[in-house]
N, C-alpha and C positions, 0 to 999 in steps of 0.2 A: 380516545384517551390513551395516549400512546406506552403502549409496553413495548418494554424493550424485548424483542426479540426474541424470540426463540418461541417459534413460532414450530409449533412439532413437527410440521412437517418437515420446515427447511434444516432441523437439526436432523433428523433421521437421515436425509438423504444426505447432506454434510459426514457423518458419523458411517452410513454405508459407504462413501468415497474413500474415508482417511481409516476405515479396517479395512482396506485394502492398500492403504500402506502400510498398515499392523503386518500385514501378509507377507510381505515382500522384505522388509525390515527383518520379521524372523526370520525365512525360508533365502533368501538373498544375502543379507548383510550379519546373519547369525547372531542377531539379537535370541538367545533362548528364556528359555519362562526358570528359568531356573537360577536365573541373576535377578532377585524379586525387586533392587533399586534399580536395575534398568528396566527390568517393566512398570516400573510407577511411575518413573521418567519419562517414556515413550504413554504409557495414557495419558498421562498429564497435557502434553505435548499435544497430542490429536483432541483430549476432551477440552480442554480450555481453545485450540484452534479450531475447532468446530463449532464452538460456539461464537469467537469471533468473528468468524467468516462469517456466519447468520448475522452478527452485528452491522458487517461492515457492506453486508449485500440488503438488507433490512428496506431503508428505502428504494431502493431497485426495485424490491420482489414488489412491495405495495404499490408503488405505480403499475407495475407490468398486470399484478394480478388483479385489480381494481379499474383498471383501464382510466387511473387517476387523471382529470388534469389540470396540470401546475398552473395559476395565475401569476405571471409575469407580469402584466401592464395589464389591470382590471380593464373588464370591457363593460360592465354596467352596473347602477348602483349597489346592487349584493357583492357581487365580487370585491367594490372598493368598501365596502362596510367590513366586510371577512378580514379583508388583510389590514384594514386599521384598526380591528376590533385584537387583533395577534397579534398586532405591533404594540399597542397598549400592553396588553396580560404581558408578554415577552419583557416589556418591558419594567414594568414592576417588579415581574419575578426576576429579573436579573439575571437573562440569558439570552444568545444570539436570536434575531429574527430567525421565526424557522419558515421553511418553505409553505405555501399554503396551497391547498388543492380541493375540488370538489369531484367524488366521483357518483356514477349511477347505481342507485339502489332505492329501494321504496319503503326500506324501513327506517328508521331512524339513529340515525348512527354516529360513528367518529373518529376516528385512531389518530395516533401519532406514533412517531419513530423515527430512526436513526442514530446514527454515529455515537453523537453526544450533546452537552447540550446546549451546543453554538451550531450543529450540523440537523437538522430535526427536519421534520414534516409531520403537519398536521394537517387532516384532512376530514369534509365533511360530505355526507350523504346525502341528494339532493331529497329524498324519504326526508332528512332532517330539517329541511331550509325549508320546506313547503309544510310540517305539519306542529311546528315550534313555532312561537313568537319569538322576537331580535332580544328578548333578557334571554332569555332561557338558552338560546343559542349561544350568547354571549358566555353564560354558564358553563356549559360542554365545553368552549373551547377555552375559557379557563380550566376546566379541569382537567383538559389536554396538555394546554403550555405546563400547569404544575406537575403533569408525570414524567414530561422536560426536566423544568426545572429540579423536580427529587432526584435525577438523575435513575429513575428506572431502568434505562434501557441498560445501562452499565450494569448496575444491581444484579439484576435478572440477568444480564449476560454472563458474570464470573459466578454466580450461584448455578448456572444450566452448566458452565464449562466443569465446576468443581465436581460435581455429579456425576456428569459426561466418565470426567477421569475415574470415579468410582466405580461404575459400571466396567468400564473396559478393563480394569483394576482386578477386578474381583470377580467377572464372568470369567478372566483367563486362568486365574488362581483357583477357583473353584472346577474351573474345567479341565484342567490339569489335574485335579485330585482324581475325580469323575474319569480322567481315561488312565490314570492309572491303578485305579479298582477295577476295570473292565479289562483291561488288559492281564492284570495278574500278575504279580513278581517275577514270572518266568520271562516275561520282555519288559523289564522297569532300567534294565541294563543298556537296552539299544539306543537310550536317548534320543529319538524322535517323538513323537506325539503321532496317535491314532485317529481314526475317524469318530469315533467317540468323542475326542474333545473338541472339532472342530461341529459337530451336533450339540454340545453341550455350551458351549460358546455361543451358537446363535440361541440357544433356546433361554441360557442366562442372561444375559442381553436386554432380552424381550421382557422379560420377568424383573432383573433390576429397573431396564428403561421405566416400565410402567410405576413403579416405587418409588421411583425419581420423580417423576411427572405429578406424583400425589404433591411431592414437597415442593415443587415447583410452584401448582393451583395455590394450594395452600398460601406461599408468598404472594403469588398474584392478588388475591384474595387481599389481602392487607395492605397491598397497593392503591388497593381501588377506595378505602376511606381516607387515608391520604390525600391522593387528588382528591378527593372530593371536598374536603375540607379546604385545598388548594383555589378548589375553584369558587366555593364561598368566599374565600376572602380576596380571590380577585374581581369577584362580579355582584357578589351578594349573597348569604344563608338563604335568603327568601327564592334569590331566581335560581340558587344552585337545588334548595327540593324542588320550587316550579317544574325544573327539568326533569328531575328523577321522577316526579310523579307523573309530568306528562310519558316517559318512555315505560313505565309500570303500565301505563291505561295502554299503551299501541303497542307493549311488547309482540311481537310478530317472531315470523321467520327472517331468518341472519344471513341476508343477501354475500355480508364476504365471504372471499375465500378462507379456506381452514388455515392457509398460513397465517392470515392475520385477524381471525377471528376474535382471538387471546389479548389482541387491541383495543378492540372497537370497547367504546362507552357502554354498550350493549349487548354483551358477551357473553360464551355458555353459563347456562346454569346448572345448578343440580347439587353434588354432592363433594365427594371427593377429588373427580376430576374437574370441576368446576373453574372456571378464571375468575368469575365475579362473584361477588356474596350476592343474597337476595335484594332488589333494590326497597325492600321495604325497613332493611336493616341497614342499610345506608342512610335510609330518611330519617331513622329514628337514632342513630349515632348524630347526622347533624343537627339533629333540633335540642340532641343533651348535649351540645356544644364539644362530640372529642373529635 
């Protein structure tokens, strides 16, 4: 079920690259924290670019980290049923063919992502093609193409970038207060910044990132009755809970990677942090028709 991206870990490590051109930018180019429009300028800058990049490396990472692969010129009849069952959905919902792929794993699965949504991939877990019947598969991968088609990955990419920029926003503003209460008015004159704020800064970070990431799931979360409704109406109400109840009965362990776990049809559960709501309140949303 393809979410767009931002996939936590590939933003973290995006987000540790480009404060390290936070770094250089101040200490180099004399950006100070004390022009508050040039530093909401420059997070802006790196939180919405860090999250792009995660957009635009998105398909990359899930090939590389799923060991995906791409069907070009299907070699036997699942392969050719996959990509005319995609080309169908794709095509109702009124968006490019997206790429189609099958990667290894024993649970039952899904994702989709990329660019936008003429540039995509959707991909399915052989766990899914061996313990699904062809509706019910047909299901999943409608409710793939429709997280295409909502345009998720977008979505969730400028809401992780807006974020992005708040954090880096507000850990520096707040970490600048922080080193200058610990420093003391006797050095608030020398106008550099202390080891304090460069502690206070990572450690705010951490604390907004996690804040961030509530509101993130949170959207995620309401992504996933969307598609699902999505994919009801491109394969059927009936095969789209078939599905959901079949991966309720086999829920297991979640063979992907953690970059694109926040993808797959069959994503963390739990609470706050959560990417999917329970699938039993998925089945009971589509059977009251929202």
């Amino acid at each position: 079920m393809l979410r767009v991206l931002l996939f936590v870990g590939t933003n973290l490590a995006v987000l540790v690259l480009l404060n390290i051109v936070i770094f250089v930018l101040q200490n180099v180019f004399g950006v100070r924290l004390g022009n508050t429009a040039g530093l909401l300028v420059m997070a802006a800058i790196v939180g919405m670019g860090g999250a792009f990049i995660s957009l635009a490396m998105s398909k990359w990472i899930a090939k590389t980290t799923t060991g995906a692969h791409v069907i070009g010129q299907p070699g036997d009849a699942t392969e050719r049923w996959l990509v005319d069952t995609v080309r169908r959905h794709a095509e109702k919902a009124g968006i490019g063919m997206p790429e189609v792929a099958i990667y290894e794993g024993p649970e039952m699965n899904a994702f989709a992502t990329g660019m936008s949504r003429n540039n995509a991939l959707v991909a399915v877990s052989t766990g899914l093609l061996r313990n699904m019947d062809r509706d019910q598969v047909d299901a999943v991968l409608g409710h793939e193409v429709s997280h295409v088609a909502n345009g998720d990955m977008v979505t969730m990419t400028l809401l992780q970038g807006v974020l992005n920029t708040f954090v880096i926003f507000l850990a520096r503003i707040v970490g600048s207060l922080v080193d200058s209460w610990l420093r003391g008015s006797r050095d608030n004159d020398s106008g550099g910044v202390g080891i304090g704020y460069y502690i206070a800064v990572i450690a705010l970070e951490i604390v907004f990132g996690l804040l961030a990431s509530i509101i993130v799931m949170w959207f995620s979360r309401r992504r996933e009755f969307r598609a699902d409704a999505g994919g009801a109406n491109l394969a059927g109400r009936a095969a789209m809970i078939s599905a959901l109840q079949r991966l309720a009965a086999g829920h297991g362990e979640n063979t992907l990677p953690k970059a694109v776990q926040a993808f797959g049809i069959s994503g963390a559960m739990g609470k706050l942090f959560a990417s999917h709501p329970p699938v039993e309140e998925r089945i009971s949303a589509l059977r009251a028709g929202a």
